[in-house]
N, C-alpha and C positions, 0 to 999 in steps of 0.2 A: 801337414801329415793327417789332422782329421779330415781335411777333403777326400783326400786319397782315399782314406781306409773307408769313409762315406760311400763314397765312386764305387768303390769292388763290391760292399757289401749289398749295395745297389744293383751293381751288375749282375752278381749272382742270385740275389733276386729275383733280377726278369731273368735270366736262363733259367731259373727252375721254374718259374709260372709260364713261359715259353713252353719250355720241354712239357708242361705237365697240358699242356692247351693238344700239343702234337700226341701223346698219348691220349688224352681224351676221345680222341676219332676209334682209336684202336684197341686201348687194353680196360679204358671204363667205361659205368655205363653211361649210352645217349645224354641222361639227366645231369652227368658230372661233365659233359664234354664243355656247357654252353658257360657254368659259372669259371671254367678254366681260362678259358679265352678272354674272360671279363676279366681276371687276376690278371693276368699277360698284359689286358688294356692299358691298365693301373698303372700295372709295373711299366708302362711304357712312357705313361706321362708322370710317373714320379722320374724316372729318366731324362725329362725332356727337363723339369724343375732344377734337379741337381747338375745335369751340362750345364746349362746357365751359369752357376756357380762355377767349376772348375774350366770352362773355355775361356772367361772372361780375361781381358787379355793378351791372349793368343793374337796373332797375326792376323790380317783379313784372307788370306791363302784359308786358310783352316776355316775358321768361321764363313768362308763362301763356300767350301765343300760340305761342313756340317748343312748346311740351307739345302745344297745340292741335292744329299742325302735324305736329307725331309723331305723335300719336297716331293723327289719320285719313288722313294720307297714311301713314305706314310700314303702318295696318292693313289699307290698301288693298291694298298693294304685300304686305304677308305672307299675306293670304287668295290673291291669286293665286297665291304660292307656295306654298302649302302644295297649293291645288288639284292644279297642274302636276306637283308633287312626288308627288302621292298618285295621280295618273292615268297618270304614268307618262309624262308627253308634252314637247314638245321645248321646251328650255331660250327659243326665240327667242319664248314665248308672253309674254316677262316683258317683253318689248321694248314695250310699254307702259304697265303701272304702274311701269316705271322714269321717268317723265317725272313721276310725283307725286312719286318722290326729288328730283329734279332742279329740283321746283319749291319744293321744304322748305331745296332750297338757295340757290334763288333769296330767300325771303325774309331767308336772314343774312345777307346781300353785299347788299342793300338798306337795310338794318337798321343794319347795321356800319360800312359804307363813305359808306352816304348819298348816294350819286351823284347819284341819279333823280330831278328836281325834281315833284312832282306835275303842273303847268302842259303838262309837257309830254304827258301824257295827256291833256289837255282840247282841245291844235292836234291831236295822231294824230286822236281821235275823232273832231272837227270836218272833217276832212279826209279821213275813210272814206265818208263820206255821197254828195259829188261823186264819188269814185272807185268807187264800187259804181255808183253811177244809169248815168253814164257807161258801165261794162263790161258792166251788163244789158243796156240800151239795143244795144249795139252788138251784142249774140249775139243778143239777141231781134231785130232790126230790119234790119239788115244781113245777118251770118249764117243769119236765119229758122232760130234755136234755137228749138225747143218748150219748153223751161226752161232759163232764164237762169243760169249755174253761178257766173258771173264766176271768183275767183281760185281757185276750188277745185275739187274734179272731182266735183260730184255738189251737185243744184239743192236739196236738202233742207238742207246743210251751209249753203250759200251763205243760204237765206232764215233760218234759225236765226240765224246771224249778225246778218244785217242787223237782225233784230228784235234781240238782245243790244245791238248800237249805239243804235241808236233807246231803247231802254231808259235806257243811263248818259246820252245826250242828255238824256232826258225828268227822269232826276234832277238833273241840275245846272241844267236849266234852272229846276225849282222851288224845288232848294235854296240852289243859287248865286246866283240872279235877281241881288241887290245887289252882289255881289261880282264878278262878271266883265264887262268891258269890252265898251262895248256891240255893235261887231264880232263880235265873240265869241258874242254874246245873238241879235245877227241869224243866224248862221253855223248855232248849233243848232236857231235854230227852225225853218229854211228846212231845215236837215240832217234832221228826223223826217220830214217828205213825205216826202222823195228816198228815206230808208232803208225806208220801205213801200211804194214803189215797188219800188225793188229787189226786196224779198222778195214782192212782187207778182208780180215778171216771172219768179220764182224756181218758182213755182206750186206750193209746198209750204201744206199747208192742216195742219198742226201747226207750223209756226212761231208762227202766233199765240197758240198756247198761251201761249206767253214772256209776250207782255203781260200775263199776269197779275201777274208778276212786281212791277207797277208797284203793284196793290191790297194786295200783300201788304207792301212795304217803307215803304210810306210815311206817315208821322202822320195819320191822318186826323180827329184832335183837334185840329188844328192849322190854325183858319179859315181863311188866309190859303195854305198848302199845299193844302188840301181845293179850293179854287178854282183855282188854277192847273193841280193836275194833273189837275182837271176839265176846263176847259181844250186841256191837252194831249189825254186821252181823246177831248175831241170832235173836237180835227185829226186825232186816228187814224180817228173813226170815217167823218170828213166826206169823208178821201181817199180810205178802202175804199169807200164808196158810189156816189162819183164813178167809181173803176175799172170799179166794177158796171153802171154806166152806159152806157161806154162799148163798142158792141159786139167790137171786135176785142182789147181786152181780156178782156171778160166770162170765155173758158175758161180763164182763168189761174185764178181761183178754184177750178177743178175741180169745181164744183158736179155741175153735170150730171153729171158723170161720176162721182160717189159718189152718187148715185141710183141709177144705170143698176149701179153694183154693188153696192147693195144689195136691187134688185129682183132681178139674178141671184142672189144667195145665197138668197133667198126659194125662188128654186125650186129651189134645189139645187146651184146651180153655182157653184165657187167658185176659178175661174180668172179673177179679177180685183186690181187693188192693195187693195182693202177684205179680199176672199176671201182670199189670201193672207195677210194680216195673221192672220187668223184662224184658220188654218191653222197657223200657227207659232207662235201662243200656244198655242193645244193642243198640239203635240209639243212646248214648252216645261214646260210642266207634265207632261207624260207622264213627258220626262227627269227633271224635278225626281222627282218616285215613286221611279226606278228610283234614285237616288242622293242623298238630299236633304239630306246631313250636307255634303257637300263636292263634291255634282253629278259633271257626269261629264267637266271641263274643258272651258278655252275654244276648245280648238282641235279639238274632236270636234263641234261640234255643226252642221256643214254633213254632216257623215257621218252623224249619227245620226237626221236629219229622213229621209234618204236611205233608211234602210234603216226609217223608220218609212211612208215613202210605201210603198216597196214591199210592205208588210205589211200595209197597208190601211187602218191608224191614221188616217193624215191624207190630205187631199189634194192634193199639192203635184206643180208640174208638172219632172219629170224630161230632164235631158240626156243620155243616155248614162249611165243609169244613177245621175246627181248631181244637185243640184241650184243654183243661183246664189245662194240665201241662205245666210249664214254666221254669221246673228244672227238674233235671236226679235223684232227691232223693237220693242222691249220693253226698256226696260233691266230691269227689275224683275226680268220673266219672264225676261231670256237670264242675269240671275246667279244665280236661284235654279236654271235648267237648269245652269249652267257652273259653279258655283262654291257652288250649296248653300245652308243655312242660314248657313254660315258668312260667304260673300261677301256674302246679305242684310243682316248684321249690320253688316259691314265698309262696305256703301254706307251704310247711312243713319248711320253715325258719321261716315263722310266729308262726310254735308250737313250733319247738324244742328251738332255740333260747332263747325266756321268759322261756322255764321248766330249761335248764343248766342253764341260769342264778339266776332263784330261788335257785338251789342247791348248791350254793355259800353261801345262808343266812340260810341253814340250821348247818352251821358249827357256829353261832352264840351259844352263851350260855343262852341268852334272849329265853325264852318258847314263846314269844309276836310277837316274831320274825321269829322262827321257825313256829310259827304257820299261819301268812301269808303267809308266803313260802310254805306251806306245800297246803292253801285254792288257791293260784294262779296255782299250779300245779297238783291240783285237776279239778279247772277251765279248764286247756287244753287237760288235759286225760277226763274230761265230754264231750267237744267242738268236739273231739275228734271223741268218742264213738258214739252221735248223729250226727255227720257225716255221718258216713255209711250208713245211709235210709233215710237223710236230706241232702240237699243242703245248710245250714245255711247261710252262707256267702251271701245267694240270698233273706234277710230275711232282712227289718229292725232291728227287736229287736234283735237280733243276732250278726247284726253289729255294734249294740252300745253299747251292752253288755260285748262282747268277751273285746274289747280293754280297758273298760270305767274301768272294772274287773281287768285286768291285769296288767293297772296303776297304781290302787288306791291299790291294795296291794302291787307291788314295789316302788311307793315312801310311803306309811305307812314302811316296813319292813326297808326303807332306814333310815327312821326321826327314829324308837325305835334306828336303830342301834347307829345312830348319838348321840339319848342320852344319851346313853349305853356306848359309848368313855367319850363322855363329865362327867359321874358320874365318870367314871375311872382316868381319867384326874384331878379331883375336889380331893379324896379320896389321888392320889399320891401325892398331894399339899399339903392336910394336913398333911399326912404324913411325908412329907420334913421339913414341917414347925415344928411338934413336935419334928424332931429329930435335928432341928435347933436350 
């Protein structure tokens, strides 16, 4: 019992020197931002002292995903610092890979405690789908929004999302089919329209990257899954058509208008969302040249397009001398700019890492099990996908998302397995005992 009550008192803790690191960017001043962040460190490695204590024990399932979880969230979180440290820039840049510590924490208070029933991730899900359609609908239709944001401020986040839902919908629907109530069955089928809708009304044309997500995680050795999520592909593809169809629709696809900007770049011009893209992949690689051990940090590089526009390198359209982008829309390209060979290193440990180690719990026999495994490693093929024309990692909601995600289905997948021994365990007792 005093572990316990140690563990929580500990945890909350680091969520509030956490939380107070993430304010420091925002509501104190500069000078309170740097020792916040230092308190969060603290609390981080008094964290790593006291697991030691209450994991000991535990299974090696557990103890190889805690390692898992160090490994590439703390090396996420140390390649930025080192970056920040070695550039010389201000402590409040860290106010984001502090949310992969935060989520390293989140998986032992899962793990430990046990609280979190899985179930109730399947009614949130179920229940994002009407709440998205609903909020696009009413910005797009009412409001006469040009892209649908719903609860976040910027329609690219919004339609990523919606496709991410859509996605664990589409899993559980093929891998739960038997196991969930048929309320339930009806709720996600009718939930993947509504969430392509949404990222429909959202008018982001890389969100559907995500969908691949679905070809990558799922058995397709497996006849009976090979059909359903066929299936499913075809309600995705049947309700994109239908959109296309429809003419006051039709410009959400932005078709037209990735045409029109790649005929302008043709001739030269490249003042448009495509041109721009393009534009900032190049001064993203320029940066990487100029510094490509450890780049030239993440908080220089709206300055440094700035002064590559005005030098002739690229051609990006200036305010006063600045410009409005502060990422390379690129995750790849804005870390090998900001953060070097080093932060390249540190991302792709961060993905591959959490996906082998999901594939580990897909040999379970538990469907409950498999099926986390299968929504966490959907998670980093989506993460992934929006990568390519996003800078995520340079994003609040993204950074609390990706890890907070990544936890909460490795210690659930952990806890089914553990009960899963334990009935086995219980079942060869009686056994013994009958034949006793």
């Amino acid at each position: 019992m005093y572990k316990t009550t140690r563990f929580i008192s500990s945890f909350c803790v680091f969520i509030a020197c956490g939380l107070l690191a993430s304010a420091g960017s925002v509501l104190l001043t500069p000078l309170a931002a740097a020792p916040s962040v230092l308190f969060a460190f603290i609390a981080f490695i008094l964290m790593l002292v006291i697991g030691r204590g209450t994991l000991q024990g535990l299974e090696p399932s557990t103890l190889q995903a805690r390692n898992v979880l160090l490994i590439a969230f703390g090396g996420w979180f140390a390649a930025e610092f080192i970056s920040t440290a070695a550039n010389n820039q201000h402590w409040q840049n860290l106010d984001y890979p502090m949310r992969f510590v935060m989520g390293f924490a989140t998986f032992w208070i899962i793990r430990h405690i046990k609280l979190i029933r899985f179930e109730i991730f399947f009614y949130a899900i179920a229940a994002s789908a009407p709440v998205a359609a609903a909020r696009a609908s009413y910005q797009y239709f009412s409001l006469d929004a040009s892209r649908a944001t719903g609860w976040t401020n910027y329609p690219i986040y919004f339609g990523n999302f919606c496709v991410l839902m859509g996605l664990y919908m589409a899993i559980i629907v093929v891998t739960m089919r038997d196991k969930i109530t048929s309320p339930m069955r009806v709720a996600f089928s009718l939930g993947i329209p509504l969430l392509i809708y949404s990222a429909f009304l959202s008018g982001s044309r890389s969100s559907w990257l995500g969908l691949l997500g679905l070809l990558v995680v799922i058995d397709w050795r497996n006849v009976k899954q090979s059909r359903l999520m066929a299936s499913v592909l075809a309600t995705v593809i049947s309700v994109v058509i239908i959109f296309m169809i429809i003419p006051e629709l039709h410009s959400k696809l932005r078709i037209t208008e990735a045409i029109h900007d790649v005929h302008e770049i043709l001739e030269g011009n490249f003042r448009s969302s495509i041109g721009d893209r393009l534009q900032m992949w190049k001064a993203s690689l320029l940066m990487f040249w100029s510094s490509p051990v450890l780049g030239i940090g993440s908080g220089n590089f709206q300055v440094e397009i700035a002064n590559l526009t005005l030098s002739g390198a690229v051609d990006i359209e200036l305010h006063q001398g600045s410009t409005v982008y502060n990422q390379a829309h690129s995750e790849i390209l804005d870390i090998l700019a900001s953060k070097g060979l080093l932060g390249f290193v540190a991302y792709f440990v961060l993905l591959i890492l959490p996906f082998k180690n999901f594939g580990t719990y897909l040999e379970s026999t538990s469907v409950s099990v498999k099926t986390f495994a299968l929504m966490g490693r959907a998670t980093i093929v989506a993460f992934f996908m929006f990568g390519l024309t996003l800078a995520t990692f340079k994003v609040q909601i993204y950074c609390a998302i990706y890890p907070l995600t990544i936890s909460i289905f490795m210690a659930l997948a952990l806890n089914l397995l553990e009960g899963e021994k334990n009935k086995s365990k219980e079942s060869m007792r009686e056994t013994a005992n009958e034949d006793g």
